[in-house]
C-alpha positions as CSV (number, residue, x, y, z in Angstrom):
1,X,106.1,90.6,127.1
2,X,106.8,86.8,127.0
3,X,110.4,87.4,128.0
4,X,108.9,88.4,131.9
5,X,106.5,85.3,131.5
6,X,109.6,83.2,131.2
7,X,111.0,85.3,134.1
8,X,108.1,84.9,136.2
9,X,107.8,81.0,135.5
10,X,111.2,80.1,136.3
11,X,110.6,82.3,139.5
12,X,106.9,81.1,140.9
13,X,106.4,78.0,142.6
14,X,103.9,77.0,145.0
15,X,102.6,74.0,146.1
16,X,99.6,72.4,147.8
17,X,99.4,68.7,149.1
18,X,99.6,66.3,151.0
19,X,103.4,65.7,150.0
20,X,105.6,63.7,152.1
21,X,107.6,65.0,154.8
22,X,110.8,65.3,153.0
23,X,108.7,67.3,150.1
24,X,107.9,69.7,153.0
25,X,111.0,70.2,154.5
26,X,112.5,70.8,151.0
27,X,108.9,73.3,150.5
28,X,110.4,75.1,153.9
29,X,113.6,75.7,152.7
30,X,112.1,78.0,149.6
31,X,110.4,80.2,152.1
32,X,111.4,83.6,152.6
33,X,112.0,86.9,151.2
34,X,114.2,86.6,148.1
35,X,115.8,88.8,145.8
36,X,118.4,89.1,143.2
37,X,119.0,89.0,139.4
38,X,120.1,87.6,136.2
39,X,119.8,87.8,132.1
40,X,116.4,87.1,130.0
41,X,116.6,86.2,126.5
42,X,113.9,88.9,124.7
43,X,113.9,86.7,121.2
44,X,115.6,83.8,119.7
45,X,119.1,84.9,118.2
46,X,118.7,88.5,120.1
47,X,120.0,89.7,123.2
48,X,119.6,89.2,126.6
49,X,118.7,91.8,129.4
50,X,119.6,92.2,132.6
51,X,116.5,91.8,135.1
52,X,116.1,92.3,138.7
53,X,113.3,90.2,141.0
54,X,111.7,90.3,144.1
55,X,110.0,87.7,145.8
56,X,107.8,86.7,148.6
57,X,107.9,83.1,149.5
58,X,105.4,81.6,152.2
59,X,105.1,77.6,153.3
60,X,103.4,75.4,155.8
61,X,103.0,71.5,156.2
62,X,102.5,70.5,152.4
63,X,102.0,74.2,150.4
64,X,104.3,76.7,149.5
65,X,103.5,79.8,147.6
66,X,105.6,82.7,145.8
67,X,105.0,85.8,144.6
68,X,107.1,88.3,143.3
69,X,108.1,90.9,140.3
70,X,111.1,91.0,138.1
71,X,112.2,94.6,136.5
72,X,114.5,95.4,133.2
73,X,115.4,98.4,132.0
74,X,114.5,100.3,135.2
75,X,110.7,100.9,134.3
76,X,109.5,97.7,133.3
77,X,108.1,95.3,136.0
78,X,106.1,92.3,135.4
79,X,104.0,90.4,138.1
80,X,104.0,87.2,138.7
81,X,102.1,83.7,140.7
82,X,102.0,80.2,140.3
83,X,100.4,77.0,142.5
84,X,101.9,74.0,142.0
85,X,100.5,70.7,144.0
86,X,103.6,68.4,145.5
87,X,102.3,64.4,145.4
88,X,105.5,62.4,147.0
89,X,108.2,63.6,144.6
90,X,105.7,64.5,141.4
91,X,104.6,68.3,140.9
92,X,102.1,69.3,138.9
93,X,100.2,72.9,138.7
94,X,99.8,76.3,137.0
95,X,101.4,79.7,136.1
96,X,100.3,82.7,136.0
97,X,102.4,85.9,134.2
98,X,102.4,89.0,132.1
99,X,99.8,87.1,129.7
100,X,97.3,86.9,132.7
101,X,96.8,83.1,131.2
102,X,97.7,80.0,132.8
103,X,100.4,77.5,132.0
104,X,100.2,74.4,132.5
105,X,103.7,72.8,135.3
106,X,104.7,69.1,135.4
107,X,107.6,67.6,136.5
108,X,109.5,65.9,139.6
109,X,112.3,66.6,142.3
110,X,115.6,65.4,142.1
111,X,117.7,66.0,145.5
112,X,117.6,69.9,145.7
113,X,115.9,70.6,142.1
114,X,112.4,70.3,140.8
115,X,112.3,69.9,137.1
116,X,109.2,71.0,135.6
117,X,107.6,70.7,131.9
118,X,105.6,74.0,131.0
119,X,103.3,74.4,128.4
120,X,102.7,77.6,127.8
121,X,99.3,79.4,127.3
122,X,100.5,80.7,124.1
123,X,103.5,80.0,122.1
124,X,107.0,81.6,123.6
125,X,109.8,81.3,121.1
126,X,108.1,79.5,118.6
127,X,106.0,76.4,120.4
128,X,104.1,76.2,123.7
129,X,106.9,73.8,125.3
130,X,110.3,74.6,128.0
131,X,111.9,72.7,130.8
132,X,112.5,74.7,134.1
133,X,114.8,73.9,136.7
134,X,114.4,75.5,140.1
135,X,118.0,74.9,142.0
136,X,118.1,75.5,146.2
137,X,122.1,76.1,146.2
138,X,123.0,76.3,149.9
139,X,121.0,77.7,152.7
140,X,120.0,81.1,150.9
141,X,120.3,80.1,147.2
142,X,118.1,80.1,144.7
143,X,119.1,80.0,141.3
144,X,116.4,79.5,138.5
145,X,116.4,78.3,135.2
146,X,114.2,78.2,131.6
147,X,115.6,76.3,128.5
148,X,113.9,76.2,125.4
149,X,114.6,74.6,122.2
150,X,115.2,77.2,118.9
151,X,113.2,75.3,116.1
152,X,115.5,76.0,113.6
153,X,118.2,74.6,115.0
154,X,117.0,71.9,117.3
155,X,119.3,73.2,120.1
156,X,118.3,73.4,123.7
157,X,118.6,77.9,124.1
158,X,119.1,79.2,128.2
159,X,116.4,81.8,128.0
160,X,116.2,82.9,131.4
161,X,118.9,82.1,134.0
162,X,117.9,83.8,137.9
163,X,120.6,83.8,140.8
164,X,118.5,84.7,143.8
165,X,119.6,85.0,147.4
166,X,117.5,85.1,150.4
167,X,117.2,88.7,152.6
């Protein structure tokens, strides 16, 4: 389902590197259990769903790594991992989701957000492109974004937007 792929993308980063010491103490900061939730878009123009997510988050020096689940409807969980390598400020790496192919991550950090380019392995609301923001909002914040753009209209579409809070 490519709604948990967006769910899982917005939700997995980890990173491998020799990134500079502010890139690790920023890495650091994402460690940690996390949980919480937030609203998928299933399809352009339909609904969105409540989701819930889990996440395990684990750094050291220059890598960081997360791994987690998100659930809708109560019975539906998806799986999720991505490896992202930090070079100074640029990021650059893959996904992994409910399609069990990889997508491809590039993008930078701006103060306490990384901004990443996906491609996706397959097309996801009508192309293979999305922007992701990944937010550290406080000391135990997390809040995750995917935007994509609806072809018809040309407009930039929130299609999954996470609020996650370290336990």
């Amino acid at each position: 389902m490519r709604v948990f792929s967006a769910i899982a993308l917005t939700c997995a980063t980890c990173l491998f590197s020799n990134a500079s010491a502010s890139e690790e103490d920023f890495l650091k900061s994402i460690e940690g259990q996390w949980t919480g939730g937030g609203a998928v878009l299933t399809k352009l123009g339909g609904s969105k769903v409540d989701v819930s997510c889990k996440m395990q988050s684990d750094a050291n020096l220059s890598s960081f790594s997360m791994n987690g689940s998100c659930r809708a409807f109560a019975v539906v969980t998806r799986s999720f991992t991505a490896k992202v390598k930090a070079s100074g400020e640029a990021y650059s790496g893959i996904y992994v989701g409910a399609s069990g192919k990889p997508s491809k991550l590039v993008g930078s950090r701006d103060g306490n957000t990384i901004k990443l380019d996906v491609t996706w392995a397959n097309k996801i609301y009508g192309d293979r492109q999305a922007k992701m923001t990944i937010e550290k909002v406080g000391e135990d914040g997390l809040r995750i974004r995917t935007i994509d753009r609806d072809p018809a209209s040309g407009k930039s579409i929130v299609t999954t937007q996470l609020e996650l809070r370290r336990r």
